[in-house]
N, C-alpha and C positions, 0 to 999 in steps of 0.2 A: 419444680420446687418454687420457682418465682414467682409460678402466675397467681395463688391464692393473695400473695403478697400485694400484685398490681392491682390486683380486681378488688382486694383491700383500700387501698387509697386511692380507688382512682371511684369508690363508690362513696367511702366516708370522708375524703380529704378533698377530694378536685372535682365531683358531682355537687355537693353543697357553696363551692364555691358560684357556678352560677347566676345564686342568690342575690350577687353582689347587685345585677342587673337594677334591683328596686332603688339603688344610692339616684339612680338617671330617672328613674316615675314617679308619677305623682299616683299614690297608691291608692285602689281603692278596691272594696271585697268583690264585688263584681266582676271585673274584670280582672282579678288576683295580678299574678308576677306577671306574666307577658300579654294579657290583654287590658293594663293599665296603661293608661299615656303616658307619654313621655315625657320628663318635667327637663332633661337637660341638665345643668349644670345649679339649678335653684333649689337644688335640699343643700346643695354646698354652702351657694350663697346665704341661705339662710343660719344652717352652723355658725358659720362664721361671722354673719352681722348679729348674733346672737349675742355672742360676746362669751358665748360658752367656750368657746374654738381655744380662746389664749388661756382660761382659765383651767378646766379640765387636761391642757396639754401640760402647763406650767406644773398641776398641781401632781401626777403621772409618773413626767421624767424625776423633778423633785425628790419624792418621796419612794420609787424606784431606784435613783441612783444611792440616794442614800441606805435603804435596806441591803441591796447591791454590797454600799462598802462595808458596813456594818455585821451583816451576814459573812461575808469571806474572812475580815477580819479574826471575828471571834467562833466561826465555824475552824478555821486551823487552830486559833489559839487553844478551843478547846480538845483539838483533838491531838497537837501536839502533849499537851497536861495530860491527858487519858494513856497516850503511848508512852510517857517519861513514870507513868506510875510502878510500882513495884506488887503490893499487894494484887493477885489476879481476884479475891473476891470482891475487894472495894474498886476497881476495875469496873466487873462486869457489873457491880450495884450502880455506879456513877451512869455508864452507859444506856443502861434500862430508864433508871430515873431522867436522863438527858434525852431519850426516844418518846418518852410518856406524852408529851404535850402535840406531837405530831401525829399523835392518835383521836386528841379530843377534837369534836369536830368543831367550828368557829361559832356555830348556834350555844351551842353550850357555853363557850368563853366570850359569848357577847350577852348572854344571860351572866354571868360572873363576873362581867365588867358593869355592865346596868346597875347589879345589886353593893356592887362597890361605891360605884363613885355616885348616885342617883339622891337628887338635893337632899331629897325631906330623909329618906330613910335608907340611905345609902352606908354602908361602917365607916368608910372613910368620915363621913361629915358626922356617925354618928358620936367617931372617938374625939374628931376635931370640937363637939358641942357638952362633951364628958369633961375636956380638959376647959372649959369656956370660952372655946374661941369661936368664933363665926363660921358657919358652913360656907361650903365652895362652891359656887358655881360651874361645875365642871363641864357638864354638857350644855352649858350656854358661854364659854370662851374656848376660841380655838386655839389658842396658842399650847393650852393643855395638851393637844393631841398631835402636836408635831412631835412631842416628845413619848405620848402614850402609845401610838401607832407602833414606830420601833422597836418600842420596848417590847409588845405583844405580837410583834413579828418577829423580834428574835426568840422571846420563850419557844416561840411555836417550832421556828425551823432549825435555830443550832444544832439543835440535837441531831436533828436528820444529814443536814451538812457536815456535822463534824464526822460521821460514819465514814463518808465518802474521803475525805480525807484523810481518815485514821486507815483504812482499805490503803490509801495511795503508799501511808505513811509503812506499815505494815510488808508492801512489796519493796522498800528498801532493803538495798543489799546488805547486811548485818555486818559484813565484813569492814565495811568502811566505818560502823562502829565502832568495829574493835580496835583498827590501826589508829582513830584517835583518841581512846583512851590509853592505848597505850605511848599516844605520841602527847598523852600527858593533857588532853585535852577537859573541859569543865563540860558541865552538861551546857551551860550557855552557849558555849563555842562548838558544838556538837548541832544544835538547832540554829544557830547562825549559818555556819557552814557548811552542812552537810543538809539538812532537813529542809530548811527552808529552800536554798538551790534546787533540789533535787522534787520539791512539792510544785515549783515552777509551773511545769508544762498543762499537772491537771489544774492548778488553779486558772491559771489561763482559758484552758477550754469549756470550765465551767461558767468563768467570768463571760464569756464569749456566748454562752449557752443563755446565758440568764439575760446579756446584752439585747439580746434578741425579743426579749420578752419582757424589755423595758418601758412600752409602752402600753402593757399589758397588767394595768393592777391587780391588786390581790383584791379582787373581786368581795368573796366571801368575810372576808375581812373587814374592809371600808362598809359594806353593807350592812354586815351584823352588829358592828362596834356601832356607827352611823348613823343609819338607815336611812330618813326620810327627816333629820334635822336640819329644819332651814337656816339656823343662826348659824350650821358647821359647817356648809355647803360650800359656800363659795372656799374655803379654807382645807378641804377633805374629799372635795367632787372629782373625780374619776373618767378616765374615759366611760369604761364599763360600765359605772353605775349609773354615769349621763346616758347611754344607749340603753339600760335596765330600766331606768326609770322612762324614758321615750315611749319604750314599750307597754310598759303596765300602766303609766300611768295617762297617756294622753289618748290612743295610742299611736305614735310618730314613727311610722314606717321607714318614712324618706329621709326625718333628721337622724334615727337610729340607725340607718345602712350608711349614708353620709359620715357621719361620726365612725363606725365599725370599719369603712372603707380605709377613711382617712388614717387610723391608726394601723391598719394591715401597714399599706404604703409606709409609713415612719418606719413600725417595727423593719419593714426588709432594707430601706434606706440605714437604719443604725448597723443592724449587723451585716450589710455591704462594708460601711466604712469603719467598723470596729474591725471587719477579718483584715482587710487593707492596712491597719495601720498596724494590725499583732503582724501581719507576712513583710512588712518594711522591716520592723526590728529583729523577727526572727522566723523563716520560711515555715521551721519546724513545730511551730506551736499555733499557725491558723489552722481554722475548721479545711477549708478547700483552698 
């Protein structure tokens, strides 16, 4: 029963790894993966004297930690609000409607973002130029989009987070419910004490899960909202979309595996020391 499993990952998961091998060549179609030469340590050097190296890392962890908190935050919050509801139809209406957005795919709501906010004929600047005020330059200042990012990260995954948590919320014991309404308890002092302690372990494990894949943008995302605007770049640049665009646009084999390598390395150094520092505080809620 295992073996479909290993010949699984050891074809899709640790066979493509390999690849890596191009981060050390200087690549060329002729002589493809292993009969390019070997360039050594110089696609590194080159990331990094780029100036790419500080900026796409900066810009990664940044806008990953922050979705990180923002995401856990109001993934419980909502899903606390959804278990403390009482009506089961307006329940299961909220939850549908709260899933809906993790269904559209990000082409679609970067078509829906363009057509918002976009100078000349965008409804944002159309109702901003109704009321006589001035249009916005939206997609030529970034500061716009530290805030826009977020907000179109959390439309999207709430919904799907707060499932998971309303699942965690759901296998609590009822009983200890009961003993604090009757021990005179408020629904506040009910999700303080009981709900939130007891949501502990999965948030932990998810926080741990997603740790892992903090240097790992929302790819689809940065790209579709994005794309290829150079005035947002330096402000919105990505690992991902720095290694995406390597490829399609130059195409840069050796800065694209360099870049891609470079980020594996982070991501298993963060959740080395993220499981380390959850098994200091408490054995029982690290991954291993």
């Amino acid at each position: 029963m295992f073996l479909p499993i290993v010949i699984y990952f050891l074809i899709f998961a640790y066979l493509p790894m390999t690849g890596i091998v191009l981060a050390f060549k200087e690549y060329n179609y002729q002589g493809g993966i292993w009969g390019s030469p070997w360039a050594g340590w110089s696609n590194f050097e080159y990331f990094f004297k780029s100036g790419k190296a500080w900026i796409v890392t900066k810009n990664t962890v940044a806008y990953n930690v922050v979705f990180l908190a923002l995401y856990t935050f109001f993934s419980i919050a909502v899903a606390i609000f959804i278990a403390e509801m009482r009506g089961k139809w307006f329940k299961k209406t909220a939850q549908s409607f709260m899933l809906l957005p993790y269904f559209i795919s990000w082409v679609i709501v970067g078509a829906f973002v363009y057509n918002l906010f976009n100078y000349e004929f965008g409804v944002v600047n159309s109702v901003i130029e109704w009321f006589g005020g001035d249009p916005v330059d939206i997609y030529g200042t970034p500061s716009y989009w530290y805030f826009l990012l977020p907000f179109f990260y959390l439309w999207k995954w709430v919904g799907f987070g707060s499932i998971l948590y309303l699942a965690a919320i759901m296998g609590i014991d009822q009983e200890c419910y009961e003993a604090a309404i009757m021990d005179g308890a408020t629904i506040f002092q009910k999700i303080y004490y009981i709900t939130l302690p007891l949501l502990m372990p999965t948030m932990v494990i998810l926080v741990l899960l997603a740790l892992g894949r903090v240097m790992r943008g929302e790819f689809e995302m940065f790209y579709q909202l994005i794309g290829n605007n150079a005035m947002l770049l330096d402000s919105t640049d990505i690992v991902d979309t720095l290694v995406f665009r390597s490829l399609v646009g130059m195409p840069d084999f050796g800065l694209a595996s360099s870049a891609g390598f470079y980020q594996s390395v982070l991501c298993f150094v963060i959740i080395l020391a993220a499981n380390g520092a959850v098994k200091l505080y408490n054995k029982d809620y690290s991954l291993f």
